[in-house]
Structure formats: C-alpha cells, structure tokens
Steps between C-alpha positions, in 0.01 A plus 500: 500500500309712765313829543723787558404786736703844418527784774644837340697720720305337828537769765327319808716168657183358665300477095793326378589227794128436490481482101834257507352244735207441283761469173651261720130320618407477122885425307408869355825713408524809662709819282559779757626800246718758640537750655353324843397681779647262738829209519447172410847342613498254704600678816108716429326194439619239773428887756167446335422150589466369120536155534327453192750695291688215387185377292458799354590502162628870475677655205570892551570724173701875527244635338140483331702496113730254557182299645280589188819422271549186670106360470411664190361210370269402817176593519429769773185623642566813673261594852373866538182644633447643139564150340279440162374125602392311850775310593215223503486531126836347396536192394852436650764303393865314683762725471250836523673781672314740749626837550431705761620851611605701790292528816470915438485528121476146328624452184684745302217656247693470199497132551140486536467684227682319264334144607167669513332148366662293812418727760245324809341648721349341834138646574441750734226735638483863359544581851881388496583525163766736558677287748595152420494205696819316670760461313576131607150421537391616143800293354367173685107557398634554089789189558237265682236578270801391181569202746118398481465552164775250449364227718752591811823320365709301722309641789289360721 
C-alpha cells in the first residue's frame, strides 16, 4: 500500500509538478480531482520538462463525489488553516489519504464540515493565519511527517 496525497481542483501547474515528484520520490499516490487549472497530457508535461512523470503514480477523478464515492471507506484527513488537530497529532496509518484544496479557496466548506473530527491543521503564526502556506509545500511537511511516523518505507 502507500500514502496517498489528494489535490482538489489544483489551480496552479507549478504546486502540482512539484507535489507529483515527491509522490514519485516517496511511492506516494498522487489524486489530482477535477476541474484542473492546467493540462496534464503528455504534450504539457514533456513542454514542462517532467521527466519524473512516469513514476508518478497519478490517478485523476471528474469530480470530488465520484472521488469520495470511490474511497469511502479510506481514512482521510482533510488540511485547512481552520483544521481541529496538528497534523503532528495523528497517528497515521498505510493507505491514509491527504486532501488538500485549491490554491485560492481550499477545500470546499461543506466537506470540512462534515469531517470536522479529521480535519489538520499545520501551525502557523496569528500573523498569517488568514493566508496559508504553499500548497505543495504544506502537502510534503503533513506526507513526510506520515512517512516518519511510519519508519520511511522502502525509502532510503
């Protein structure tokens, strides 16, 4: 099994390229949910000097329901700024998925809502709080801390 990282409605190329070489660095799966702000054929992506695309183990769902109806049955921990629990404070698990939201809005607040219990949250100073950090570099500080908390499998 592996970790899997999930972008909703990513709006930015640069977050996502950035997000899918470390999926392919750590064997992580990478869910980019759709509508995307950018092409990932493989016209867009060889333009964009991806050589690491091929590793990437991408799966790409029309919509956030057909996602949620697909991986009902996974657990989810969903990232937001207003997130109940430090990411830090999760005791993760193979097969966890991450969620993650658009660069401008991030996830939809009925979704939040309704998964109140597995929302995280990465600290921040009251200063910032009502901006968030990177989107691709927030997903790789909750995945890596998952990875460490699993003793780093297959990696070295």
């Amino acid at each position: 099994m592996a970790l899997h990282i999930v972008f909703v409605e990513p709006e930015i190329p640069p977050n996502t390229g950035n997000i899918a070489r470390t999926c392919a660095a750590t064997d992580s799966v990478l869910h980019l949910v759709e509508p995307l702000g950018f092409h990932i054929d493989d016209r867009a992506v060889r333009r964009a000097g991806l050589d690491y695309w091929p590793y990437v183990k991408l799966q790409v769902h029309p919509d956030l329901e057909s996602f949620m109806d697909e991986y009902r049955e996974n657990r989810m921990f969903f990232a937001t700024t207003k997130g109940g629990s430090l990411y830090t404070e999760v005791a993760y698990r193979d097969g966890d998925m991450l969620l993650f939201g658009r660069e401008t809005r991030g996830l939809p607040r009925e979704l939040l809502e309704s998964h109140r219990e597995q929302t995280i949250r990465i600290p921040m100073s009251e200063n910032t709080r009502l901006r968030s950090l990177n989107l691709a570099n927030s997903a790789n500080i909750i995945l890596f801390e998952a990875l460490r908390q699993l003793g780093f499998p297959g990696l070295k």
